[in-house]
C-alpha positions as CSV (number, residue, x, y, z in Angstrom):
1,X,-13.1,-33.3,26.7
2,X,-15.6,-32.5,29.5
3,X,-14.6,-32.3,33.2
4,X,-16.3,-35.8,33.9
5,X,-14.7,-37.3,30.8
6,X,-11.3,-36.4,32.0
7,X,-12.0,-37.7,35.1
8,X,-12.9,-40.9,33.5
9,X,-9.6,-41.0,32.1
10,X,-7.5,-40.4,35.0
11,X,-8.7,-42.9,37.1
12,X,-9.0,-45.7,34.2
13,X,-5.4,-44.8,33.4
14,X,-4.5,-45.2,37.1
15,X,-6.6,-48.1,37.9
16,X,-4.4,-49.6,35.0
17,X,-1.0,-48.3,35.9
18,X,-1.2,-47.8,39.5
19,X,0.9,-44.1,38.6
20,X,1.4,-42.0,35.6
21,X,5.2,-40.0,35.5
22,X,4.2,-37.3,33.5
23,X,0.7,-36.7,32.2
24,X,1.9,-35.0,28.7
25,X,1.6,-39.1,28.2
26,X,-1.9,-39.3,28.5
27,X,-3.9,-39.0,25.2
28,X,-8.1,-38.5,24.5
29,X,-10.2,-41.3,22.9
30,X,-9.3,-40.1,19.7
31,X,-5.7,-39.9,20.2
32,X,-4.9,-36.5,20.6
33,X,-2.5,-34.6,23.5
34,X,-4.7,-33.7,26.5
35,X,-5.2,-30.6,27.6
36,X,-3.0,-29.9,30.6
37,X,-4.9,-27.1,31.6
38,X,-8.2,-28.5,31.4
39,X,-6.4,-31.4,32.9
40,X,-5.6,-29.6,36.4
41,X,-9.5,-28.6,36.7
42,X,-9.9,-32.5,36.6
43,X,-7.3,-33.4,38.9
44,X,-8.2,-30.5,41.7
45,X,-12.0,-31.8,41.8
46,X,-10.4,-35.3,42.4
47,X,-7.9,-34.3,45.0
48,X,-10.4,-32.1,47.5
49,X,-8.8,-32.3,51.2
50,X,-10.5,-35.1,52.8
51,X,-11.4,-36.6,49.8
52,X,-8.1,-37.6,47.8
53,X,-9.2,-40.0,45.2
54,X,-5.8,-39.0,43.3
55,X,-2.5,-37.1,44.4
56,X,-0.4,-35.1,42.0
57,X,2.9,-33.1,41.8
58,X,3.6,-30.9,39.4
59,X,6.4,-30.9,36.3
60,X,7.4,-27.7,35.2
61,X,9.8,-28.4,32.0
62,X,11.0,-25.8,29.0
63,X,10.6,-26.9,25.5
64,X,11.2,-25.5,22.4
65,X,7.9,-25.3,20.0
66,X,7.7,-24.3,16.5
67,X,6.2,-20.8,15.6
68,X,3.7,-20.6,12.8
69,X,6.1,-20.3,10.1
70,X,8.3,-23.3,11.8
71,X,4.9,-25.5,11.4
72,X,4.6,-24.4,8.0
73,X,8.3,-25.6,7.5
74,X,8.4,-28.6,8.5
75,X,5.7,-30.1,6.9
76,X,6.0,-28.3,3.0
77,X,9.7,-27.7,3.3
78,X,12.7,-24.5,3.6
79,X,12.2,-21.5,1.6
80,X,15.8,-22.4,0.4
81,X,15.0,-25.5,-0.6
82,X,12.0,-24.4,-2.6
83,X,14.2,-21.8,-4.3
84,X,16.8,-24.7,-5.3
85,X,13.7,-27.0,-6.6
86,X,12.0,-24.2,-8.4
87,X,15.8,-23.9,-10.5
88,X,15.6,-26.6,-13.6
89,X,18.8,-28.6,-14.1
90,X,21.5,-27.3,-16.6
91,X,23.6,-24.0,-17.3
92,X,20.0,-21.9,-18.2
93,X,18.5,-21.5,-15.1
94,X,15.6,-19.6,-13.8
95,X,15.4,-15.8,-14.3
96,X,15.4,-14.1,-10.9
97,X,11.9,-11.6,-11.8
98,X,10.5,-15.5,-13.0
99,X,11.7,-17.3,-9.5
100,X,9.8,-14.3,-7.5
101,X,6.6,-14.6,-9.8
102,X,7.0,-18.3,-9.0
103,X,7.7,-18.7,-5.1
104,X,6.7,-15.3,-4.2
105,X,8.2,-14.3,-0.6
106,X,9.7,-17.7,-0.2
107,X,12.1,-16.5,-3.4
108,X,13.3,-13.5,-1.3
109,X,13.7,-15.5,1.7
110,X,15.1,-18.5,0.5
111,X,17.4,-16.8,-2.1
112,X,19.9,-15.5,0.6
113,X,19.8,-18.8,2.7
114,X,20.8,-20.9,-0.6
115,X,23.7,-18.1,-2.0
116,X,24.9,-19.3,2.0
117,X,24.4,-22.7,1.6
118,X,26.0,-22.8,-2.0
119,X,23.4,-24.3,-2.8
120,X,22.6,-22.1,-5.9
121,X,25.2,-19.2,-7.8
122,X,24.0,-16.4,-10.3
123,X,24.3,-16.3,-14.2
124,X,23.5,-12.7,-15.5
125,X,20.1,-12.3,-14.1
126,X,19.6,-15.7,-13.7
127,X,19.8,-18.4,-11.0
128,X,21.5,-21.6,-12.0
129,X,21.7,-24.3,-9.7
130,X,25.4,-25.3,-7.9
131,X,25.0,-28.6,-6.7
132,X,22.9,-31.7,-8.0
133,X,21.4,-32.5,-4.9
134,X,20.3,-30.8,-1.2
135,X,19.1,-32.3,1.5
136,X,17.0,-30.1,3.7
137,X,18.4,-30.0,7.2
138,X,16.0,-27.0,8.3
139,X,13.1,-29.1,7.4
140,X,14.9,-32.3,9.2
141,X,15.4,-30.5,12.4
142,X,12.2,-28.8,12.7
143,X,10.3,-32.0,12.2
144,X,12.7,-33.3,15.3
145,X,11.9,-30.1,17.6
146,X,7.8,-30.6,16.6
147,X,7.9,-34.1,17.2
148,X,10.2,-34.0,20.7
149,X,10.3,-30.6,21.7
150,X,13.9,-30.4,22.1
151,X,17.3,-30.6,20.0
152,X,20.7,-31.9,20.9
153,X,22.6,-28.8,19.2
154,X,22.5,-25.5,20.5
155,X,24.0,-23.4,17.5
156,X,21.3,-24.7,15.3
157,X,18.3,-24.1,18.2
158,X,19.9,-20.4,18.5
159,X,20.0,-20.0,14.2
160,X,16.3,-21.2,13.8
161,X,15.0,-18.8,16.9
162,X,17.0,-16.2,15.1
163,X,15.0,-16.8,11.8
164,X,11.9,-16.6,14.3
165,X,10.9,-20.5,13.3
166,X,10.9,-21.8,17.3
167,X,10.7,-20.3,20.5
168,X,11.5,-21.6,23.8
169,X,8.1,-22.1,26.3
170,X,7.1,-23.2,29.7
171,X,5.0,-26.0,29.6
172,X,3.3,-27.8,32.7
173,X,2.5,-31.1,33.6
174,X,1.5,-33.4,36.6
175,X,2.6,-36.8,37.5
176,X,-0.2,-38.9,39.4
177,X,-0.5,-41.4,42.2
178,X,-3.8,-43.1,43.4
179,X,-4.7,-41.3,46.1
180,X,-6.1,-42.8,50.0
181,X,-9.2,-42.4,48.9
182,X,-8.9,-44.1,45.0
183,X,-11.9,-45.5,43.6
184,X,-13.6,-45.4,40.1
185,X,-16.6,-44.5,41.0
186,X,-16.8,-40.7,41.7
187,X,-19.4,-39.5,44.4
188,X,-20.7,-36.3,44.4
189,X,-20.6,-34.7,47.8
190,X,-23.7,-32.4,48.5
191,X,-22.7,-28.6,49.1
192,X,-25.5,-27.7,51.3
193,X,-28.0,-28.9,53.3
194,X,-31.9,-28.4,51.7
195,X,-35.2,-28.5,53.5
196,X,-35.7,-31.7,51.3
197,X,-33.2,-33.5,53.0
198,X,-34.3,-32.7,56.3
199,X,-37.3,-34.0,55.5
200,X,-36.6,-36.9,53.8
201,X,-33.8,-37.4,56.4
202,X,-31.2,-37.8,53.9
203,X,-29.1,-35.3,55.4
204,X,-27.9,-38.6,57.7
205,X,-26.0,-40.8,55.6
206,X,-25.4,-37.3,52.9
207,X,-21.4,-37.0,51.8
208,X,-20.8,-33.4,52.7
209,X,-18.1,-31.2,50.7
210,X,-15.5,-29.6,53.0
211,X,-15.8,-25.5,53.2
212,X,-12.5,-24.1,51.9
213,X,-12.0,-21.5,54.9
214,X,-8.9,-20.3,52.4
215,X,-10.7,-20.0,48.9
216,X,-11.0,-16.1,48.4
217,X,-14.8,-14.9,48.3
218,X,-16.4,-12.8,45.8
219,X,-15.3,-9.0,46.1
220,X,-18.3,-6.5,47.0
221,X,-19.2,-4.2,44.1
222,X,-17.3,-0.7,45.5
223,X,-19.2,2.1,47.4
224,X,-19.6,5.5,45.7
225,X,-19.4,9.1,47.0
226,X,-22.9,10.6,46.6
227,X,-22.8,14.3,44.8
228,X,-23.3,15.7,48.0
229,X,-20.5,14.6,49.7
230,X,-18.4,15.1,47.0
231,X,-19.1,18.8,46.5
232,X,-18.8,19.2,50.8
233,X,-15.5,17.4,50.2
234,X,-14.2,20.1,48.2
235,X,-16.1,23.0,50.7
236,X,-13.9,21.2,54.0
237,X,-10.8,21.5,51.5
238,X,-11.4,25.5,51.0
239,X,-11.8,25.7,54.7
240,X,-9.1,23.8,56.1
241,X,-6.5,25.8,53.2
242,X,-7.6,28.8,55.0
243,X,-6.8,27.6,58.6
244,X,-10.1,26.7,59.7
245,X,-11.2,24.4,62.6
246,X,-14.2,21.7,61.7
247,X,-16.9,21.7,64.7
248,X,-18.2,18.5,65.9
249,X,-21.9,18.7,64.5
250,X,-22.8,14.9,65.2
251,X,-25.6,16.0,67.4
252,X,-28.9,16.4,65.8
253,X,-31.2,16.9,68.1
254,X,-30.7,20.4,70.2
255,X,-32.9,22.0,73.1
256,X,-34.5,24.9,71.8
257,X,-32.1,27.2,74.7
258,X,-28.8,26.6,72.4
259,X,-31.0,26.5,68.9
260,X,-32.8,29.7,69.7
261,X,-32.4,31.5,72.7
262,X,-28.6,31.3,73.2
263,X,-28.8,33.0,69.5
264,X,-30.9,36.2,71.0
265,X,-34.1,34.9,68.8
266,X,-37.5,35.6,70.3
267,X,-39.4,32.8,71.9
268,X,-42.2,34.1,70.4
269,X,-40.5,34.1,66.6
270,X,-42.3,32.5,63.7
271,X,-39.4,30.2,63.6
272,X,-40.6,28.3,66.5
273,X,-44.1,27.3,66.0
274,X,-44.5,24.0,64.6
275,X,-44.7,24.9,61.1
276,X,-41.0,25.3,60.8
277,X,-39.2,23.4,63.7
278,X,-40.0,19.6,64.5
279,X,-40.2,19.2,68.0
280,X,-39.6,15.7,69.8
281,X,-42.2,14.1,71.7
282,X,-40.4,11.3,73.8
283,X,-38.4,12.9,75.8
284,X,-39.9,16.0,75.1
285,X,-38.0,18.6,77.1
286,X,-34.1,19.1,78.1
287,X,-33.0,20.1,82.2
288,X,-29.1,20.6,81.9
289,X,-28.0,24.2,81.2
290,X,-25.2,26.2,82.6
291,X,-27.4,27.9,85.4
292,X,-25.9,31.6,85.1
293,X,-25.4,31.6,81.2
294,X,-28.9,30.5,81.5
295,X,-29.9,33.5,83.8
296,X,-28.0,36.3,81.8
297,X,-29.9,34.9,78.4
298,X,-32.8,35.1,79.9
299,X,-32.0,38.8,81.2
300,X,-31.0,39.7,78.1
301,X,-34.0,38.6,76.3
302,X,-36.3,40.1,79.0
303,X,-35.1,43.2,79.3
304,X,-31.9,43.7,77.8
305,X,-28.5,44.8,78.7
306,X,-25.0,44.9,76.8
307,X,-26.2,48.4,75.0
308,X,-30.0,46.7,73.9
309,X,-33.2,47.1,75.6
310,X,-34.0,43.6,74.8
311,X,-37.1,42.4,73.4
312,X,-39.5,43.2,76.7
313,X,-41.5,39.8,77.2
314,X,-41.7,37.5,79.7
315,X,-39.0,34.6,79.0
316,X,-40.2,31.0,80.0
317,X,-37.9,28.4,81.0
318,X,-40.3,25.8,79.6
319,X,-39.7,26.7,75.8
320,X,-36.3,26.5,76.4
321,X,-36.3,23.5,77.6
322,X,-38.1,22.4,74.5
323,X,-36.1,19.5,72.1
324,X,-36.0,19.9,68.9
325,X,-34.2,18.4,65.5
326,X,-32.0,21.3,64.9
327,X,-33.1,23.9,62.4
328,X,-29.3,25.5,61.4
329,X,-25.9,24.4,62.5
330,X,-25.7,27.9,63.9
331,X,-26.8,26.1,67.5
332,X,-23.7,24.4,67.2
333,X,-21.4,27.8,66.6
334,X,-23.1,29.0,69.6
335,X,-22.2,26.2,71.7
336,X,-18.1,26.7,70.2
337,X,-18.2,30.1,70.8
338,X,-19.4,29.4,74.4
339,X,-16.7,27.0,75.6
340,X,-14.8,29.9,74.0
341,X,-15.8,32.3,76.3
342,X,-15.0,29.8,79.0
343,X,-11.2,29.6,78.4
344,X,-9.0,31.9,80.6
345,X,-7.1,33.5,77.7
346,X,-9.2,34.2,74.6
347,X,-7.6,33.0,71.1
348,X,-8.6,34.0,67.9
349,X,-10.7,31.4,66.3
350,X,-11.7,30.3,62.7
351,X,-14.3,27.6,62.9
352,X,-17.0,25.8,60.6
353,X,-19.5,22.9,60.1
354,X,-21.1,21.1,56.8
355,X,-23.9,18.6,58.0
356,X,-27.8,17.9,57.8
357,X,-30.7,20.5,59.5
358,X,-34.3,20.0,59.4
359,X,-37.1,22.5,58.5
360,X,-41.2,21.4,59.0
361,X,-41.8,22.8,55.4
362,X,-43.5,21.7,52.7
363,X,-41.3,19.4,49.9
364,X,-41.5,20.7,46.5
365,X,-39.0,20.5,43.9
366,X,-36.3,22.7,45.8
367,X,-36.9,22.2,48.9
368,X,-36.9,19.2,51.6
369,X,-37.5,18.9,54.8
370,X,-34.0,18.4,55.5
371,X,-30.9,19.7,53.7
372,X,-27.1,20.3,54.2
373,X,-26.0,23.8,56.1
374,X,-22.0,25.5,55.3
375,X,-21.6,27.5,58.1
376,X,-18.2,29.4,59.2
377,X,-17.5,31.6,61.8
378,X,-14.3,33.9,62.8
379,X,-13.7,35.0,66.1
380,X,-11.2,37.8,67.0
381,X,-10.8,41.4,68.3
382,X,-11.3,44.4,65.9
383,X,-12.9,42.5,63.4
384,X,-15.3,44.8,61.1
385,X,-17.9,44.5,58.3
386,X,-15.1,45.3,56.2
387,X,-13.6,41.9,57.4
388,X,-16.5,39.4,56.3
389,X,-16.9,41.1,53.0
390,X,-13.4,40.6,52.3
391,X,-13.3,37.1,53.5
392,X,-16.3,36.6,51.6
393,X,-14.9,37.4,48.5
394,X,-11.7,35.4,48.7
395,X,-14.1,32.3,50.2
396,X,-16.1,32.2,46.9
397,X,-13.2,33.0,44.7
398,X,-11.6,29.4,45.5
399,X,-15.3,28.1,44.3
400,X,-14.6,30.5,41.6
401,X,-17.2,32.6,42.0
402,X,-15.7,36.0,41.4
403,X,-18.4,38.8,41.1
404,X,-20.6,39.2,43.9
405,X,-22.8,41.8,45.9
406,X,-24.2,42.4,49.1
407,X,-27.5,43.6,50.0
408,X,-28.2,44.2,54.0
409,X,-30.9,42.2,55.4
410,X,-32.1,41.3,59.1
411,X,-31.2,38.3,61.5
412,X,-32.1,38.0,64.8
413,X,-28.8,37.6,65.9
414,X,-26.4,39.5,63.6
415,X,-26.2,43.2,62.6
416,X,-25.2,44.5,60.5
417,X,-26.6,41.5,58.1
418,X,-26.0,40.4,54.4
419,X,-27.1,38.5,52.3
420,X,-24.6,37.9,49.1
421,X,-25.4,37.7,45.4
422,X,-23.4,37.1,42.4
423,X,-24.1,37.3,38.8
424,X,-25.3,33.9,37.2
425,X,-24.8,34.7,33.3
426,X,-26.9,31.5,32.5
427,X,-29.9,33.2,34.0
428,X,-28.8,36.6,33.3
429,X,-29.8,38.4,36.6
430,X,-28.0,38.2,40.5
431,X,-28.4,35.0,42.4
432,X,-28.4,34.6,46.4
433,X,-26.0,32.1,47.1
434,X,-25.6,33.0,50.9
435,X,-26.4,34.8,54.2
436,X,-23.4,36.5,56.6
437,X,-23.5,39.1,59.1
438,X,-21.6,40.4,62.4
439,X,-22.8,38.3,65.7
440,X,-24.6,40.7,68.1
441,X,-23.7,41.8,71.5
442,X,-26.5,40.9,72.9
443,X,-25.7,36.8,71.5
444,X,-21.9,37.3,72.5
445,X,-21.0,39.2,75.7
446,X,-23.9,36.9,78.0
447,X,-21.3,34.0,77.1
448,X,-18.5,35.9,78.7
449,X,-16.9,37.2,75.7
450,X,-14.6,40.2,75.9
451,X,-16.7,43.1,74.8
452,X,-14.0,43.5,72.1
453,X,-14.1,40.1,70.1
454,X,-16.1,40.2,66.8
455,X,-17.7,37.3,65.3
456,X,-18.5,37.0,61.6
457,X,-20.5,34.2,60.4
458,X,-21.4,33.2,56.7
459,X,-23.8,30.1,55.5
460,X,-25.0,28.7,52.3
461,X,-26.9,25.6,51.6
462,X,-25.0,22.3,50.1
463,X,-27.7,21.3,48.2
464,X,-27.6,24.5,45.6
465,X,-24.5,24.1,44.1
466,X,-24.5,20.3,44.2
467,X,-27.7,20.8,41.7
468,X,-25.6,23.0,39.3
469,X,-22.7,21.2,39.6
470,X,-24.5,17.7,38.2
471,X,-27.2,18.8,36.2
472,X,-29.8,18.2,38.6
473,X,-33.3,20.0,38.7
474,X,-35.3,19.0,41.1
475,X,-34.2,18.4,44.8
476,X,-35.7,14.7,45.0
477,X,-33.8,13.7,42.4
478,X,-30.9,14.4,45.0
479,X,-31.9,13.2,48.1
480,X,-34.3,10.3,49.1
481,X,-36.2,7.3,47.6
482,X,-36.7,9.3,44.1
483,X,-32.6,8.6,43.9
484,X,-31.4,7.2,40.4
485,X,-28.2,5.0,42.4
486,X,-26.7,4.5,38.7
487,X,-26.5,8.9,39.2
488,X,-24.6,8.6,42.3
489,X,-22.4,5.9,40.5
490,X,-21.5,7.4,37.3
491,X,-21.0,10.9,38.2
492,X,-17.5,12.2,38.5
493,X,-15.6,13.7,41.5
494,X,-16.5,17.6,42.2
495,X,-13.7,20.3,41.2
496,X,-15.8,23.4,41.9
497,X,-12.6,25.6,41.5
498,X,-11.2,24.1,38.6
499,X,-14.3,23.4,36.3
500,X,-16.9,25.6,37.3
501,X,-17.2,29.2,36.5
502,X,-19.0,31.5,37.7
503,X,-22.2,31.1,36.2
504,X,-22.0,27.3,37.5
505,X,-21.7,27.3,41.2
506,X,-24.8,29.1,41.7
């Protein structure tokens, strides 16, 4: 029966009886047992808050039903009996292989059950009949439990359960009242207000269903981790096992003082011009500077100090003061290693950053105008070159990258400077998958850092080994509107020193 017809029923039955005690008496048009489940879905629709056209309670009551094979009992008979009716009359009998062809499983069945009931006794290798007459009491009592759903005697419930012919359930039922606001006539409230009914001004006299504030809403489809963050999630993890310190990099836009020239990079360095740095045009320039860091920067730069003759030129204030969206996170290690400077007793340090910087270059299928920097720097006295390449090695054997080079190579503010390879058996030649090198003292001691500290810094892109790590060629496919979502869905969480070798991470 349909949801209406139901309703139909209820409210006939109760218009006719005023209550119903248990619903289990209801029956369809055609006389068969309602549907208690489909039931409730009738009787919560009639019984909205506000709107009670019926109330109900609900019956919980155990019953015992019969299984398949009970069913199947009660209405052909007991495999015992059907032995004892399959055996003629008379001292010949039935031969036992005959009785099987016969009856099949109800002969094995129904053989033990009638030796119990002395029902039947064996002659040779025949079955003879012991009695003249049976009467089936299985048969009698299942049709009782089918018909009622309950028996009076508990050894016989426990010895047909035990033969797996009934089973003891939960059933539910309601019993039903007419409700304050009973009628026959069921009217459908509206559920939302339409620009029709505005119009028409129907909206007025319009029977409004009540908002459930309690009824639980729809759950949003998850989030998912993109690749990217997935693969920095396992960089932060190497870092913070090896005692690092995260820096606060939230702070994309930089003045071109703490991006460049804190970093002992030329204000007249290729770097600068606007084919590689994007410069912001409202509010252009940046004031706020600690005034003598400021002055021994731009002493240094002019003409030197610290050991160096500096680079000779005449600094300006005004490209300092330039803003810019930062081009490394390396602006942001300068600013650390400042405030380091400014404690009163220096501590060792280990620090690093993994977020976004932004290069004016052209996009092509590996690179973008913005990508993801790993950066790390180590602060102490007595550190050596000896020191990074060490650390470096251990660092990129927890991404399992275990066979790597070093080539020196010029940075404006590092020397010595590497840059570090490793051996990509895929492509069969040495890979760069990084940059490090010793901070200067010419970047350092204008901070106020003791003349004995070291720094050693290391940085990588994100980007790279994200790409390796999922299969992805080309760097659009990665980041921006060229995104596949159903890539960032379906790909699995990063384990870059579990499941990636060597040849992988590059």
């Amino acid at each position: 029966m349909s949801t209406e017809e139901l309703q139909t029923l209820i409210l006939k039955t109760l218009d006719a009886k005023g209550s119903v005690s248990n619903t289990r008496e209801l029956t369809t048009f055609d006389g068969k047992e309602v549907d208690q489940h489909a039931l409730l879905g009738a009787l919560m629709s009639l019984s909205l808050p506000g709107e009670e056209m019926v109330q109900y309670e609900s019956i919980e009551e155990e019953i015992w039903v019969l299984t398949e094979e009970g069913n199947e009992i009660a209405d052909k008979g007991s495999h015992e009996a059907k032995v004892f009716e399959a055996i003629p009359p008379g001292e010949e009998g039935i031969a036992i292989s005959d009785l099987q062809k016969l009856l099949g499983e109800s002969a094995k069945i129904g053989q033990g059950q009638a030796f119990k009931n002395k029902w039947i006794t064996k002659k040779l290798n025949c079955l003879v009949r012991a009695v003249e007459s049976i009467v089936d009491q299985v048969q009698i009592d299942l049709k009782i439990i089918q018909s009622t759903g309950k028996y009076s005697d508990p050894k016989v419930l426990a010895e047909l359960k035990k033969r797996k012919l009934c089973e003891k359930q939960k059933k539910n039922s309601y019993s039903l009242t007419k409700g304050p606001h009973f009628s026959l006539t069921i009217e459908k409230s509206a559920r939302d207000i339409t620009y029709e009914m505005i119009q028409s001004g129907e909206w007025k006299n319009a029977k409004f269903k009540k908002y459930n504030f309690e009824a639980l809403g729809i759950l949003p489809a998850g989030g998912h981790l993109h690749p990217l963050m997935k693969v920095r999630e396992e960089f932060r993890q190497i870092f913070f096992e090896m005692g690092f310190e995260e820096m606060p990099t939230n702070r994309f836009v930089e003045s071109s003082f703490w991006n460049f020239d804190t970093l002992f990079q030329p204000q007249q360095h290729p770097a600068r011009d606007a084919h590689d740095t994007f410069f912001l045009k409202d509010p252009a320039n940046c004031t706020q500077f600690p005034t003598e860091y400021l002055e021994r920067v731009k002493e240094v730069h002019s003409v030197g100090g610290y050991g160096s003759i500096g680079y000779g030129y005449d600094w300006k204030i005004e490209e300092a003061q330039k803003l810019i969206l930062r081009t490394h996170t390396t602006a942001v290690s300068s600013t650390m290693l400042y405030n380091l400077a400014q404690q009163k007793e220096f501590k060792p340090v280990k620090y690093f950053s993994i977020d976004r910087v932004f290069r004016n270059e052209t996009v092509d299928a590996t690179h973008l105008a913005e990508f993801h920097q790993v950066e790390g720097v180590i602060a102490d006295k007595g550190l050596t070159l000896g020191d990074l390449i060490g650390f470096m090695n251990t660092f990129f054997n927890k991404m399992g990258v275990k066979n790597l080079r070093f080539k020196p190579a010029y940075n404006p503010y590092t020397e010595p400077s590497m840059e570090i390879f490793s051996y990509h058996s895929g492509l069969g030649k040495w890979v760069e998958i990084g940059n490090s090198g010793m901070f200067r003292p010419e970047m350092l001691e204008p901070m106020g850092l003791d003349p004995e500290v070291r720094v050693i810094a290391w940085g990588l892109s994100l980007e790279r080994p994200t790409m390796i790590k999922y299969g992805i060629d080309n760097i659009r496919e990665l980041l921006g509107h060229k995104v596949n979502l159903s890539m960032i869905q379906n790909n699995p969480i990063c384990r870059l020193d579990k499941r990636m070798g060597k040849e992988a991470v590059h």
